[in-house]
N, C-alpha and C positions, 0 to 999 in steps of 0.2 A: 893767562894773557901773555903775549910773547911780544918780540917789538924786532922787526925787519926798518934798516935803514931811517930811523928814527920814528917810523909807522906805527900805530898799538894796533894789534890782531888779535881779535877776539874770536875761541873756536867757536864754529858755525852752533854746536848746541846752546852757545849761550845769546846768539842770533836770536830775536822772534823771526815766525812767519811771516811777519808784515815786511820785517827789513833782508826776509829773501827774497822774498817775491819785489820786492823791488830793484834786487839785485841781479834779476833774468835779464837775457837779452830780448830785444824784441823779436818774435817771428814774423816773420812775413805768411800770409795764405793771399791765394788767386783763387777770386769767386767766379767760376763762369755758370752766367744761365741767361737762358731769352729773356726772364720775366722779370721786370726790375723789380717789382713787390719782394720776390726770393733774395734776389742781390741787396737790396733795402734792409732786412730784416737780419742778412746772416751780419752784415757787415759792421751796422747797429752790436747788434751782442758782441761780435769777435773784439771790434775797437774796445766797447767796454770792459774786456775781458784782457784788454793790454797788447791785443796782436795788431800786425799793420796790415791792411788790409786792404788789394788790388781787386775792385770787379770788369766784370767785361762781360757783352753781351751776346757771344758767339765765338765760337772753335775758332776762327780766324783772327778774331781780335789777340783772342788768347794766344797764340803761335806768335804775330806780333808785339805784344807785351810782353814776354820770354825774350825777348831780343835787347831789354835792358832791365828786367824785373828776373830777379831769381827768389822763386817761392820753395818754404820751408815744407809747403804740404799745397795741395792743389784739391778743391774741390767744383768737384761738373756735373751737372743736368747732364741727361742721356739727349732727351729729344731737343734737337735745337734744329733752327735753319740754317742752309749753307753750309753745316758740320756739326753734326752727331757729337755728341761725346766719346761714342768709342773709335770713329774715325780721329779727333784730337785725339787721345789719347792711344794708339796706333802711334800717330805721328809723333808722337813726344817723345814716347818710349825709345824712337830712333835716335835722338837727340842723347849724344854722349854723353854731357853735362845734365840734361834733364832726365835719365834712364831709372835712377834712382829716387826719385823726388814723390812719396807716396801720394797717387791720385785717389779720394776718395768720391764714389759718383753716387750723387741722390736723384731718385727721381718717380714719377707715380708710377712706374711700369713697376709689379711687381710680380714676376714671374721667374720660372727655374733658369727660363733660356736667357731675357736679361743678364742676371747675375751671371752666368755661366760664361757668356760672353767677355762680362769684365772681365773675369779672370783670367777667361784665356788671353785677355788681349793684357793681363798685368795692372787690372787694377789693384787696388792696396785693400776699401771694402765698401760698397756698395748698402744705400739708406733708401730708405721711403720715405717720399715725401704723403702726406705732414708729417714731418719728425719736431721736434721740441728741442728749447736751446740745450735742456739735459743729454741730449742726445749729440748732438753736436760736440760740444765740450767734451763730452765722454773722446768721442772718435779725434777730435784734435791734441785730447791730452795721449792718447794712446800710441798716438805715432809720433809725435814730437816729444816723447820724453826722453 
């Protein structure tokens, strides 16, 4: 044990887990999808799971939520109205501040050329929908650590 400024500091091994993970900051993720059942359900787990959590229900919204919400990781449906996911995500990727922000996209299309698309257009990595909270977790903890 050491002592900074009258402070006791104890090294992190003698930390439990419980008093790290209390000690995270919070993330931010932005849920876009049409279907609110999907935005219902991620947003349910992620809060549980200690993140802050933005949904929206279309590429549009989402462009304008980015104008005062800066997300630690972005998750998008492909098929939407009014804007695609890989059209928002196109356009984000232009966004200086948003260029680096990993977009991960879920969605039922589950083909070569889908995926093949995200990437070319920069997505981070692309899920099928149903996927399960383990899977999510999985991919949120993978990019945010």
């Amino acid at each position: 044990m050491h002592s900074f400024a009258g402070l006791c500091i104890l090294p992190l091994e003698r930390l439990s887990h419980k008093a790290i993970d209390t000690m995270k900051i919070k993330r931010n993720v932005l849920v876009i999808d049409d279907e609110e059942i999907w935005r219902l359900m991620i947003r349910r787990f992620l809060e549980n799971r200690g993140y802050s959590v933005k949904t929206v229900g279309s590429g549009p919204e989402a462009l304008q939520m980015l104008s005062s919400f800066k997300p630690d990781i972005i998750l998008s449906d492909v098929r939407m109205p009014e804007m695609n996911g890989f059209d928002f995500l196109d356009t984000v990727r232009q966004l200086p501040v948003m260029a680096k922000i990993p977009v991960v996209f879920f969605s039922a299309i589950d083909d070569f050329d889908a995926r093949k698309t995200a990437r070319d257009l920069g997505a981070t990595d692309f899920i099928v929908k149903p996927f399960n909270e383990k899977e999510i977790d999985f991919i949120i903890s993978k990019y945010l650590a």
